[in-house]
PQR file with spaces between the fields and no chain letter, atoms N, CA, C, O and H, PARSE charges and radii, in Angstrom:
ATOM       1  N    UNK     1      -7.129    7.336   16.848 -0.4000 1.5000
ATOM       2  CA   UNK     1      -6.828    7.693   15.485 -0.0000 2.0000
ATOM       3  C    UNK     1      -8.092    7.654   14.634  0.5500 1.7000
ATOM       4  O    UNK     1      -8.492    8.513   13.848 -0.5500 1.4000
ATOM       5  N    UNK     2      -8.518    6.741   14.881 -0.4000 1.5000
ATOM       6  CA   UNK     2     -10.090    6.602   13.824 -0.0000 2.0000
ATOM       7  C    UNK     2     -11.216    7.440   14.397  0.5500 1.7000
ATOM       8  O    UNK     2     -12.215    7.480   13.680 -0.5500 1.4000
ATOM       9  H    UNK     2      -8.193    6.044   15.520  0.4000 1.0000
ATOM      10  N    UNK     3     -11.287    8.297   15.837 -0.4000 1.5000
ATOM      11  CA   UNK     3     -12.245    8.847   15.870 -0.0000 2.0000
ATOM      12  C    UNK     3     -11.380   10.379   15.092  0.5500 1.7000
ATOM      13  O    UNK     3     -12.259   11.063   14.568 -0.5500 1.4000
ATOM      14  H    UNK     3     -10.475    8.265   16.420  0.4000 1.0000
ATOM      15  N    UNK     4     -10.067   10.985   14.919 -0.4000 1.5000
ATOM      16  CA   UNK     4      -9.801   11.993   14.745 -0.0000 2.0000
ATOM      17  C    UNK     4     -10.142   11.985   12.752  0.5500 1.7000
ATOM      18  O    UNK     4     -10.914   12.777   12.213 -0.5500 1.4000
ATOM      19  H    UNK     4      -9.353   10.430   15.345  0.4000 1.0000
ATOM      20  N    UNK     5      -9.519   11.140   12.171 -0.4000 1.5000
ATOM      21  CA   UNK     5     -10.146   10.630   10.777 -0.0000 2.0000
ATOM      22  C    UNK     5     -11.812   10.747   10.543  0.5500 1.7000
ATOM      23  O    UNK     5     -12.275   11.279    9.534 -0.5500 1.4000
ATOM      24  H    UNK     5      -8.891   10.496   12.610  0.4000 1.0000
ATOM      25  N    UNK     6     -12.499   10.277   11.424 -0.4000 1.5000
ATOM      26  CA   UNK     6     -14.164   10.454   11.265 -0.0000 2.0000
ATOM      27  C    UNK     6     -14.082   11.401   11.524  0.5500 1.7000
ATOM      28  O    UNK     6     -14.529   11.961   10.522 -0.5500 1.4000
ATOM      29  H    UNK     6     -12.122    9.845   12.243  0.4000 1.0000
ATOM      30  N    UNK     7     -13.749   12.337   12.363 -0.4000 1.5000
ATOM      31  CA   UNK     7     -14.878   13.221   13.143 -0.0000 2.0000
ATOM      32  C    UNK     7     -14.040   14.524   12.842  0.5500 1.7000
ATOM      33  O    UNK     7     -14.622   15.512   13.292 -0.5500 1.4000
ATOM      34  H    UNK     7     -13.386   11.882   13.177  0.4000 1.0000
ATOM      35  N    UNK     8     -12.643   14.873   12.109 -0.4000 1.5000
ATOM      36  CA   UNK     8     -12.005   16.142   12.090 -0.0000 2.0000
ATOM      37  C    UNK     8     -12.042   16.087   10.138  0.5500 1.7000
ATOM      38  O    UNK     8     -12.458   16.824    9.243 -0.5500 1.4000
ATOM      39  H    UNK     8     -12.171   14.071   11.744  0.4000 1.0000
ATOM      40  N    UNK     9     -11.521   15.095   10.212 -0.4000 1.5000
ATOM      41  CA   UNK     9     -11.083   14.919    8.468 -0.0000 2.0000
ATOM      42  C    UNK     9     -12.687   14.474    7.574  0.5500 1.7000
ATOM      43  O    UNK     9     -12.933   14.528    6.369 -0.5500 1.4000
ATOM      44  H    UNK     9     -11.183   14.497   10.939  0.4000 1.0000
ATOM      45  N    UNK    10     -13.572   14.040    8.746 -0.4000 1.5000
ATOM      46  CA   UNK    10     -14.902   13.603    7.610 -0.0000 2.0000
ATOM      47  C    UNK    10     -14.611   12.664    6.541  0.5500 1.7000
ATOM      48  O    UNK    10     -15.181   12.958    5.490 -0.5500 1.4000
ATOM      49  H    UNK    10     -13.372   13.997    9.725  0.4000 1.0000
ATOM      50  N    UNK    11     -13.581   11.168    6.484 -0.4000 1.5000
ATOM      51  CA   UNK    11     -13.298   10.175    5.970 -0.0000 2.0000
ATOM      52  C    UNK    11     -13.984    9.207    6.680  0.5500 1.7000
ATOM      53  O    UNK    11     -14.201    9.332    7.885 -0.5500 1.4000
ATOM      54  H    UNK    11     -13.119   10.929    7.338  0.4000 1.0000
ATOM      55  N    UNK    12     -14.373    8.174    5.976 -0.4000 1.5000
ATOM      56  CA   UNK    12     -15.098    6.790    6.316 -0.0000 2.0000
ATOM      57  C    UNK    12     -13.894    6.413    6.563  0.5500 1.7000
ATOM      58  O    UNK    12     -12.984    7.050    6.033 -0.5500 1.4000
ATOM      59  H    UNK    12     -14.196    8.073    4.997  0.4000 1.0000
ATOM      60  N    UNK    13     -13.543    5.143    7.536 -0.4000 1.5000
ATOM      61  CA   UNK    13     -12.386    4.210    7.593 -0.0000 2.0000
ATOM      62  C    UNK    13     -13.040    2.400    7.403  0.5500 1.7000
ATOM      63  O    UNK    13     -13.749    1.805    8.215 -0.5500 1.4000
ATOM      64  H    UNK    13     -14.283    4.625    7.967  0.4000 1.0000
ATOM      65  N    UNK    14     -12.510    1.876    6.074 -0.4000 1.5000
ATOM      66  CA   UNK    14     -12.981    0.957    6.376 -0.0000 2.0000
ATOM      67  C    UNK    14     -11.939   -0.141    7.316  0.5500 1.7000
ATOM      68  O    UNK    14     -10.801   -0.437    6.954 -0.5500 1.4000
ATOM      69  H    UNK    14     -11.935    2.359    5.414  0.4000 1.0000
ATOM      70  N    UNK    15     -12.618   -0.670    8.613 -0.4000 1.5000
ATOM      71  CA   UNK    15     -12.032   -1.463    9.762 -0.0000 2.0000
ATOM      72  C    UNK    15     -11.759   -2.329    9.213  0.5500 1.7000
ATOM      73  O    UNK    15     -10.585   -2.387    9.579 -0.5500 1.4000
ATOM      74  H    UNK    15     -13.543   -0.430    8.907  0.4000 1.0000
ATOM      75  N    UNK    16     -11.954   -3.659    8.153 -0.4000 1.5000
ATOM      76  CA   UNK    16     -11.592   -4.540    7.668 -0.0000 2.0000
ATOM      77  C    UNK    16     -10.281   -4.604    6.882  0.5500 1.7000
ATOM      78  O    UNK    16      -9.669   -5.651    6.668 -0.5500 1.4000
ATOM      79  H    UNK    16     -12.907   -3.612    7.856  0.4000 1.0000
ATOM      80  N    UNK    17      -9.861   -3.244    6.424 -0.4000 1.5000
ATOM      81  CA   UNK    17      -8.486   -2.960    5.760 -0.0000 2.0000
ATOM      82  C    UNK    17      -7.396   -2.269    6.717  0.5500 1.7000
ATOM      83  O    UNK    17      -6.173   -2.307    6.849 -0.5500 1.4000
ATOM      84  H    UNK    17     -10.358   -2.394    6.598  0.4000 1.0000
ATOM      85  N    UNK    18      -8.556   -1.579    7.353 -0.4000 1.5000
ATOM      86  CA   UNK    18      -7.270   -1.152    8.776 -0.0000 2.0000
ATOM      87  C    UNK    18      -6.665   -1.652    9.641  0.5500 1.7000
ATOM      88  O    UNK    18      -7.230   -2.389   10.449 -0.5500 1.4000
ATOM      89  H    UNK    18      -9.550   -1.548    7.245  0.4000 1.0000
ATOM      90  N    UNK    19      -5.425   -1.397    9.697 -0.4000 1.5000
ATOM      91  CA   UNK    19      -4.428   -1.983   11.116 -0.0000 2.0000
ATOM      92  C    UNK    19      -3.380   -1.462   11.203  0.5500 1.7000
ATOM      93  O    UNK    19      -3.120   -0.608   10.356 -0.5500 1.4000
ATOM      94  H    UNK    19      -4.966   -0.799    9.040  0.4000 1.0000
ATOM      95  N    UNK    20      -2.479   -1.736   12.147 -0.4000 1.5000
ATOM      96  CA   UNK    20      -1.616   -1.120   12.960 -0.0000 2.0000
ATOM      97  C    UNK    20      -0.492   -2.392   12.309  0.5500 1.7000
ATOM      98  O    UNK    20      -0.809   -3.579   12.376 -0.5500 1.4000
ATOM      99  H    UNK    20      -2.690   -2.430   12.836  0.4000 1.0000
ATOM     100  N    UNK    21       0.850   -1.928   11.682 -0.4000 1.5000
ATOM     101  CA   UNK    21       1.312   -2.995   10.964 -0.0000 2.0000
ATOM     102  C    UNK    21       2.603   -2.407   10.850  0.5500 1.7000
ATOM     103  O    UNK    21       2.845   -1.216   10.658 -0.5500 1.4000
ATOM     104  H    UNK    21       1.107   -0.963   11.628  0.4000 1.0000
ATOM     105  N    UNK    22       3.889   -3.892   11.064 -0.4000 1.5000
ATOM     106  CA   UNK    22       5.353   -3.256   11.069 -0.0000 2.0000
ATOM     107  C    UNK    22       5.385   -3.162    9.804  0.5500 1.7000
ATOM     108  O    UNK    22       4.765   -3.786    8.942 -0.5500 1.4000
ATOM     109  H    UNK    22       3.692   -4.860   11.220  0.4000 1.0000
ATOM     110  N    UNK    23       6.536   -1.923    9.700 -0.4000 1.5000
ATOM     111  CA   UNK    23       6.373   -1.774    7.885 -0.0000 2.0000
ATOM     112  C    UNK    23       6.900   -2.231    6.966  0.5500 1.7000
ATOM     113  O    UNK    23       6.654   -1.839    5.826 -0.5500 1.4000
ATOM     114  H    UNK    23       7.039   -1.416   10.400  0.4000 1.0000
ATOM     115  N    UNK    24       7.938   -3.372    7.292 -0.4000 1.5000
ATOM     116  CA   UNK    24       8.314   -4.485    6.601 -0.0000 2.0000
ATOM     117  C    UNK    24       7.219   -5.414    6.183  0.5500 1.7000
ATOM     118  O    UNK    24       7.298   -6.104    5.166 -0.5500 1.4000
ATOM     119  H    UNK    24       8.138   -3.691    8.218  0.4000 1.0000
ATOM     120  N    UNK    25       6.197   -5.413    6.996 -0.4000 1.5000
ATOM     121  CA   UNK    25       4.786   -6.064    6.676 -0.0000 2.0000
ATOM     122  C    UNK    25       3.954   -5.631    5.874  0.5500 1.7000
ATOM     123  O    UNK    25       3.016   -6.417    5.737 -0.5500 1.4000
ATOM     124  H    UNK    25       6.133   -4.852    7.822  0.4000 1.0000
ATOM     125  N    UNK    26       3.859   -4.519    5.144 -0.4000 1.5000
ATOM     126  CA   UNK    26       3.058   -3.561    4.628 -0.0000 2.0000
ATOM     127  C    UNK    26       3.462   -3.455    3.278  0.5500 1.7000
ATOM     128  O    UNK    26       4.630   -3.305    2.920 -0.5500 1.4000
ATOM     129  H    UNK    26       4.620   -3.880    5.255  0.4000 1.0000
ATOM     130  N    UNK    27       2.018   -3.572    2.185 -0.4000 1.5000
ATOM     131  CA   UNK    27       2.022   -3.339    1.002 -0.0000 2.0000
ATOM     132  C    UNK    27       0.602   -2.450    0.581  0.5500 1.7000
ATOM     133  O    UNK    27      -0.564   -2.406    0.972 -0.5500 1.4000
ATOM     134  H    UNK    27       1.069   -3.693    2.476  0.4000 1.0000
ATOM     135  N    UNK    28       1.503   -1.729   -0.534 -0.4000 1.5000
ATOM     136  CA   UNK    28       0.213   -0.590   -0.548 -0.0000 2.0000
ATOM     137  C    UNK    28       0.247   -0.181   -2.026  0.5500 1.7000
ATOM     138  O    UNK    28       1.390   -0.094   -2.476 -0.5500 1.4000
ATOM     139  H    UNK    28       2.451   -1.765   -0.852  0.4000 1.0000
ATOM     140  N    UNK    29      -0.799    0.103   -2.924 -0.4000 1.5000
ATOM     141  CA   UNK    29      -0.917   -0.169   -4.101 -0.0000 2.0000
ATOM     142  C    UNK    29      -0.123   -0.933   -4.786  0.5500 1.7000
ATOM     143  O    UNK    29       0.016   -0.538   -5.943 -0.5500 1.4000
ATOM     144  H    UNK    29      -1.727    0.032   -2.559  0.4000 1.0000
ATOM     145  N    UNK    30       0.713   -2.307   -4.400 -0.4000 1.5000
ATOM     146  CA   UNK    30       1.451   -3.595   -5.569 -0.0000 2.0000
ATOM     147  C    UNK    30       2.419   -3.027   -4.971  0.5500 1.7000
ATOM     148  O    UNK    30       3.317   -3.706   -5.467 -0.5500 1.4000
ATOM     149  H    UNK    30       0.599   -2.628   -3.460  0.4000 1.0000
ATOM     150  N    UNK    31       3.180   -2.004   -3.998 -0.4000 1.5000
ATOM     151  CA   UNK    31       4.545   -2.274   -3.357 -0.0000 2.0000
ATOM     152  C    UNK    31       4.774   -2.716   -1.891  0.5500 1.7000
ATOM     153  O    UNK    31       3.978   -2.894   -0.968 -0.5500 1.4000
ATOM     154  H    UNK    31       2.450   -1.452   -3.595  0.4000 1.0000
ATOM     155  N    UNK    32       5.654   -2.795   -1.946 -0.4000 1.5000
ATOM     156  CA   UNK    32       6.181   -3.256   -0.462 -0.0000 2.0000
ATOM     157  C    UNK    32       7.358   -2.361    0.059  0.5500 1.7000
ATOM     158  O    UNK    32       8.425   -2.156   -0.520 -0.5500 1.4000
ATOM     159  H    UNK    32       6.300   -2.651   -2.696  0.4000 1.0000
ATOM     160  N    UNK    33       6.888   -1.801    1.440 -0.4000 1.5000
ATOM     161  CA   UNK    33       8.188   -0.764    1.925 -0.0000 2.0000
ATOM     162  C    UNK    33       8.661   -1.679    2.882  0.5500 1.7000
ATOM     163  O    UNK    33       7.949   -2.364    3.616 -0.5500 1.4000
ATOM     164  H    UNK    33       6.021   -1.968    1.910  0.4000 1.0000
ATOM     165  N    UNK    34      10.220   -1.662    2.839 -0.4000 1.5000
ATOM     166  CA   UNK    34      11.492   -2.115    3.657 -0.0000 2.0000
ATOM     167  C    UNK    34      12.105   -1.091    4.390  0.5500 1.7000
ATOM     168  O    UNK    34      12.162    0.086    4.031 -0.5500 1.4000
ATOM     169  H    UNK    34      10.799   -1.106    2.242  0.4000 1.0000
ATOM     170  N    UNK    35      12.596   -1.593    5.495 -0.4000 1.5000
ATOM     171  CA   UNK    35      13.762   -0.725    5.461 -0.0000 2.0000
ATOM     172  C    UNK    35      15.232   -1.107    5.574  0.5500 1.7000
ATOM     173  O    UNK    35      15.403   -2.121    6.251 -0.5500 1.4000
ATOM     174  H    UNK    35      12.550   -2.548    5.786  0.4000 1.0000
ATOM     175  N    UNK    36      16.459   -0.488    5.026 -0.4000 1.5000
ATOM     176  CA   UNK    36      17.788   -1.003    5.011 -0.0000 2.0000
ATOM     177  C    UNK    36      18.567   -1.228    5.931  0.5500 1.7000
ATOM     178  O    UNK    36      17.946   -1.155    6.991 -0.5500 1.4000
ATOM     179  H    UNK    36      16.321    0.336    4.477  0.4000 1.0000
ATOM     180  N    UNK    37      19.625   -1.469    6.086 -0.4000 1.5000
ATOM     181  CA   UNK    37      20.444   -1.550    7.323 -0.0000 2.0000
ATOM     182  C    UNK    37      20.694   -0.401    7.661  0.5500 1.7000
ATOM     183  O    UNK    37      20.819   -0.100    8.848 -0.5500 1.4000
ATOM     184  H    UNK    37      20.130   -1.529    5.224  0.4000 1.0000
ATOM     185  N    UNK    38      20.819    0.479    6.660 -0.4000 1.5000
ATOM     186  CA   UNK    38      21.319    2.006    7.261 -0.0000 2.0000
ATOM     187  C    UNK    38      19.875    2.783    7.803  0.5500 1.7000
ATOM     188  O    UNK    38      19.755    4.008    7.806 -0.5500 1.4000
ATOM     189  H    UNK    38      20.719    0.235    5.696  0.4000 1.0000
ATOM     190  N    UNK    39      18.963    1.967    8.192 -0.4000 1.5000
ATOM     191  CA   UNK    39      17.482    2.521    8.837 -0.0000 2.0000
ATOM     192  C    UNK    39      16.579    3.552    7.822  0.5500 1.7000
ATOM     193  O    UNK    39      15.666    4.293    8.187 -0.5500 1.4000
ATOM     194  H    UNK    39      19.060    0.971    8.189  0.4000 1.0000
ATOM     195  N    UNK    40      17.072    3.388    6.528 -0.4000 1.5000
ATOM     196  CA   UNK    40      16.388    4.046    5.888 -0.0000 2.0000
ATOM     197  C    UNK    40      15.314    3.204    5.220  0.5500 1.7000
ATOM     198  O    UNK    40      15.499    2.006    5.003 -0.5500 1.4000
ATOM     199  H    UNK    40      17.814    2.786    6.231  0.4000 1.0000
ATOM     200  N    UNK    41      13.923    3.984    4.818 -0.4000 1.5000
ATOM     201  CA   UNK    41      13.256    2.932    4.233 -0.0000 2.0000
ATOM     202  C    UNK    41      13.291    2.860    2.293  0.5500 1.7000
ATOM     203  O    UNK    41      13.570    3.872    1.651 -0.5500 1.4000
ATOM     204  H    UNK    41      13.773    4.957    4.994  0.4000 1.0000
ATOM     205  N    UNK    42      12.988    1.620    1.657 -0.4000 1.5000
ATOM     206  CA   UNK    42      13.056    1.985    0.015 -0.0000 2.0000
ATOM     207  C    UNK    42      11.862    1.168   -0.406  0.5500 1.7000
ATOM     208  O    UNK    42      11.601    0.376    0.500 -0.5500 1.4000
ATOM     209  H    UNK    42      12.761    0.797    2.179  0.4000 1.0000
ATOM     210  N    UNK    43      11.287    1.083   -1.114 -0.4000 1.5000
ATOM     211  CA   UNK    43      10.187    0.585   -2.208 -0.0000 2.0000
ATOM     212  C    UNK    43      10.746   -0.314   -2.545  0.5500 1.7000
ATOM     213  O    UNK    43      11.962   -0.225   -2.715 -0.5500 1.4000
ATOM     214  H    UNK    43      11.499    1.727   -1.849  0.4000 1.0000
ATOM     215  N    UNK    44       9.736   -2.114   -2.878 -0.4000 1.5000
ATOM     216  CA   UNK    44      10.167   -2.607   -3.837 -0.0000 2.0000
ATOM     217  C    UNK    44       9.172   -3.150   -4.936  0.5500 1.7000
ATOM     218  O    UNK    44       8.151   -2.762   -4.369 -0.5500 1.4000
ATOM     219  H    UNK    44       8.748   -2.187   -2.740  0.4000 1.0000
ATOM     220  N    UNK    45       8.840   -3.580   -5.750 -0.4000 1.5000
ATOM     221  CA   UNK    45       7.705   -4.108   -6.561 -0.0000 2.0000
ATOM     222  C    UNK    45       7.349   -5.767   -6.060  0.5500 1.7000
ATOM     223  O    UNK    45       8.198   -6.658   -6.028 -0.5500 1.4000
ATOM     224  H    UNK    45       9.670   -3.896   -6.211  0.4000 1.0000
ATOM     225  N    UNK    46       6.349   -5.881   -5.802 -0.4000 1.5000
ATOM     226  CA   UNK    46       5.147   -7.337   -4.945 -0.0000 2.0000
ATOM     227  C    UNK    46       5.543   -8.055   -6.556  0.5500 1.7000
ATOM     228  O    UNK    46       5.660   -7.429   -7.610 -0.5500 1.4000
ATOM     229  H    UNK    46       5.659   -5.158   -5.828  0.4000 1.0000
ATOM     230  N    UNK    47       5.662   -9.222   -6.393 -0.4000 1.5000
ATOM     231  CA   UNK    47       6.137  -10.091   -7.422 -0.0000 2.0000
ATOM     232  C    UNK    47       5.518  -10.236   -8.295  0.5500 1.7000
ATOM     233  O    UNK    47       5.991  -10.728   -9.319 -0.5500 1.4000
ATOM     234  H    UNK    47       5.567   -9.730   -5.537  0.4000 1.0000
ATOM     235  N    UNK    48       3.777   -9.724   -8.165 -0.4000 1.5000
ATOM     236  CA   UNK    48       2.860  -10.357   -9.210 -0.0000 2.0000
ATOM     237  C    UNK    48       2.822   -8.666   -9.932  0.5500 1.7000
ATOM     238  O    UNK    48       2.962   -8.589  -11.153 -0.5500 1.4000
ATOM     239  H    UNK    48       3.392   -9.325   -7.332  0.4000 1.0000
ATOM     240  N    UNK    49       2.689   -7.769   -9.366 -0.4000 1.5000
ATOM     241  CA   UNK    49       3.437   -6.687  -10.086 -0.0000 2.0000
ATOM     242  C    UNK    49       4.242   -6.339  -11.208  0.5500 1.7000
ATOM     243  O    UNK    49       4.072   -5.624  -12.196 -0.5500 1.4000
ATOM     244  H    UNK    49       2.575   -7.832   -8.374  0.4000 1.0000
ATOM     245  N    UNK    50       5.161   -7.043  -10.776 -0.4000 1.5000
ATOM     246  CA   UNK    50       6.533   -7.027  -11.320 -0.0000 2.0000
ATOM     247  C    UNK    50       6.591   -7.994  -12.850  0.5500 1.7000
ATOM     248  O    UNK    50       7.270   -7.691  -13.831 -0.5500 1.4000
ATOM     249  H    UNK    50       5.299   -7.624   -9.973  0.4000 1.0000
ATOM     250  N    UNK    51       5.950   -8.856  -12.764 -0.4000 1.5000
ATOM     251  CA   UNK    51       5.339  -10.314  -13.539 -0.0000 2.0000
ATOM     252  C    UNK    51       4.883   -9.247  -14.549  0.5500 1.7000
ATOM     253  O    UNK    51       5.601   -9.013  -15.520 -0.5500 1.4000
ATOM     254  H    UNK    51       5.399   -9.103  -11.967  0.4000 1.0000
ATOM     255  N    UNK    52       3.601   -8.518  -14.350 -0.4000 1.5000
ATOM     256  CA   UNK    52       2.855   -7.586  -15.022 -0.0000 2.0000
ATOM     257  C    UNK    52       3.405   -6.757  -15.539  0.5500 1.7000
ATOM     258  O    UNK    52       3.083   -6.571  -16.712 -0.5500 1.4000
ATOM     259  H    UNK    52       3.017   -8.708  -13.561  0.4000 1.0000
ATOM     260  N    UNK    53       4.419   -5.918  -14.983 -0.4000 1.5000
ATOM     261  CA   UNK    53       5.594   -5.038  -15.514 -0.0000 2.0000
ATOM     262  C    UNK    53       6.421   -5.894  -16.685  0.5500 1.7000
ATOM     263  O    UNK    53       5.859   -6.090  -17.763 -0.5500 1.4000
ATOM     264  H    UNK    53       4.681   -6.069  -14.030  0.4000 1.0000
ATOM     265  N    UNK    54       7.123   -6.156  -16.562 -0.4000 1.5000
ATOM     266  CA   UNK    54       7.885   -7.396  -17.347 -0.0000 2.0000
ATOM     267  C    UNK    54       7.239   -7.970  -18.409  0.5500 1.7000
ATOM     268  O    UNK    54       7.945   -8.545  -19.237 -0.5500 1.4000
ATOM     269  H    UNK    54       7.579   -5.997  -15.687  0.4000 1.0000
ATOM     270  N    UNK    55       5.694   -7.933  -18.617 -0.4000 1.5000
ATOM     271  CA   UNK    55       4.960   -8.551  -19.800 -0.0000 2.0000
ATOM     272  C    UNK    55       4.468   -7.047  -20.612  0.5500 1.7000
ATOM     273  O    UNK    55       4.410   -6.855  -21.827 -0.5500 1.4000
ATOM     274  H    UNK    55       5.121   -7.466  -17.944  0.4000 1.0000
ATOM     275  N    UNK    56       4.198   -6.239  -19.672 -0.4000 1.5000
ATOM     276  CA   UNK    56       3.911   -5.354  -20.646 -0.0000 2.0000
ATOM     277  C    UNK    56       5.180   -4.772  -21.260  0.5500 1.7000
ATOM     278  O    UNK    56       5.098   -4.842  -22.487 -0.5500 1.4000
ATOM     279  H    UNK    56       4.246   -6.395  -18.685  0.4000 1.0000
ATOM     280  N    UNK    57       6.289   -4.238  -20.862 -0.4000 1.5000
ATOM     281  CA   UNK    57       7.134   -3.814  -21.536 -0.0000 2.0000
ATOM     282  C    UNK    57       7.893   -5.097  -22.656  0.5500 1.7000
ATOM     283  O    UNK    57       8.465   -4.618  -23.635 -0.5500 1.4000
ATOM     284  H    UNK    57       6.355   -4.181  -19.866  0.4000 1.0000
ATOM     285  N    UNK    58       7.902   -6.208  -22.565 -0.4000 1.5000
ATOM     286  CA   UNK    58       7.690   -7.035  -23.465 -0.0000 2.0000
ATOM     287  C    UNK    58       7.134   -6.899  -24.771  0.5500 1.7000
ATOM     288  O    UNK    58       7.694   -7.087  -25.851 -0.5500 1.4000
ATOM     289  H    UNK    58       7.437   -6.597  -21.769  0.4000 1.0000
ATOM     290  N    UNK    59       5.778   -6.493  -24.499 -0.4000 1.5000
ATOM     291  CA   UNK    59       4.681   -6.490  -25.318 -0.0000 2.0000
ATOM     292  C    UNK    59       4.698   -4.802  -26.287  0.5500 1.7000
ATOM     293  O    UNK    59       4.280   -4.419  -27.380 -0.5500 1.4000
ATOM     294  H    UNK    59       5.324   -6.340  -23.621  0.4000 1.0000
ATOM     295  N    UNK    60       5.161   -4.419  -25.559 -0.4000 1.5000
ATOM     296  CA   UNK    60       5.639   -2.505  -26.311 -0.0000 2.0000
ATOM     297  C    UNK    60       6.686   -2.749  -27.010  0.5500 1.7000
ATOM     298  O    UNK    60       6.742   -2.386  -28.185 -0.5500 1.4000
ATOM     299  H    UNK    60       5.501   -4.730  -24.671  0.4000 1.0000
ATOM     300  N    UNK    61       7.813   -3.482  -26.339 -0.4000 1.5000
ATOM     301  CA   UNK    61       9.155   -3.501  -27.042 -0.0000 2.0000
ATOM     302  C    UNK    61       9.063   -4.567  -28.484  0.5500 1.7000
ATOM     303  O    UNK    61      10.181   -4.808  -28.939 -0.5500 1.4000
ATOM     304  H    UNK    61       7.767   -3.777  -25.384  0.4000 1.0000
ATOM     305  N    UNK    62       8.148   -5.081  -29.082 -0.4000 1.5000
ATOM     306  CA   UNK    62       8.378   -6.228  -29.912 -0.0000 2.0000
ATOM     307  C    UNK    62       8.317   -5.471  -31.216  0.5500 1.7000
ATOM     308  O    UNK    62       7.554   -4.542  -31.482 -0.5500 1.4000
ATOM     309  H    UNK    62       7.240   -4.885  -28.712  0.4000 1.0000
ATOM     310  N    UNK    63       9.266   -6.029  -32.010 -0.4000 1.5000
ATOM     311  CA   UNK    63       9.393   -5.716  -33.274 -0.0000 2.0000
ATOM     312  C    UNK    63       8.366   -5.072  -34.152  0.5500 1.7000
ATOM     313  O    UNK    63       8.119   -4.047  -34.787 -0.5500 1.4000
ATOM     314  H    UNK    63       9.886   -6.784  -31.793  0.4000 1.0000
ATOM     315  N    UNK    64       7.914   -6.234  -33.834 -0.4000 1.5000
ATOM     316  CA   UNK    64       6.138   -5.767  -34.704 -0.0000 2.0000
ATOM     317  C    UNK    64       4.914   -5.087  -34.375  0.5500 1.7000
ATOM     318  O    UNK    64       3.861   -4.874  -34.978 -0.5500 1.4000
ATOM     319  H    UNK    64       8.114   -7.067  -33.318  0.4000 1.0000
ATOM     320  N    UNK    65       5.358   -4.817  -33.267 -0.4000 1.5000
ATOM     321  CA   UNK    65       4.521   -3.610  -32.238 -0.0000 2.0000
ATOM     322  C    UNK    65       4.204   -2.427  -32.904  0.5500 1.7000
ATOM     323  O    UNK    65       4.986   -1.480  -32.818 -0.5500 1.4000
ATOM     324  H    UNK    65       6.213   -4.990  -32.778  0.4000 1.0000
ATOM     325  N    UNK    66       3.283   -2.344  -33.489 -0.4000 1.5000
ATOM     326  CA   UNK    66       2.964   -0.455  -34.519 -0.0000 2.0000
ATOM     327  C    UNK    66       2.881   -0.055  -33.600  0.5500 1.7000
ATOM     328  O    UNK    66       2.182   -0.499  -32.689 -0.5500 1.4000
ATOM     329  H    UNK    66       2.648   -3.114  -33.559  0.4000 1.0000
ATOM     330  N    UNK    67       3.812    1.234  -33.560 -0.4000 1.5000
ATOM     331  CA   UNK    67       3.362    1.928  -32.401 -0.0000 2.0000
ATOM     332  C    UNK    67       3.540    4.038  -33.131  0.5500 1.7000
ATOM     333  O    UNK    67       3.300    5.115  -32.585 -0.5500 1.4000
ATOM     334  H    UNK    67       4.380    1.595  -34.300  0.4000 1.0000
ATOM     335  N    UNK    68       4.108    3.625  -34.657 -0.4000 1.5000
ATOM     336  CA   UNK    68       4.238    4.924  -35.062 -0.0000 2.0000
ATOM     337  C    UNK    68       2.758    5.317  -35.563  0.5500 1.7000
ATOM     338  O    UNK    68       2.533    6.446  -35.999 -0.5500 1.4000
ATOM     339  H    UNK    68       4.303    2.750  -35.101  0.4000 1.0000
């Protein structure tokens, strides 16, 4: 796989981030893919994410928020 990436596609791979990984194990920009009982897979938000989500819409929604 990494010589067809170098040598067809002309991408660097960095080896220290790469691996071969079940995808219940796998998070990729702040999510995490599952999959369900019915074998399908869904997205969910990584907790510290979610923390971050939750403060900013906080922070938009407040009364005193100028936002007009």
């Amino acid at each position: 796989m990494n010589r067809f990436v170098v040598g067809n596609l002309k991408l660097k791979v960095n080896k220290e981030k790469s691996a071969v990984r079940y995808v219940g194990h796998m998070e990729l920009l702040g999510y995490g893919i599952y999959r369900t009982r019915s074998q399908r897979f869904g997205l969910k938000f990584m907790e510290s994410n979610w923390q971050k989500f939750v403060r900013r819409c906080k922070a938009i929604t407040k009364k005193s928020y100028p936002l007009s």
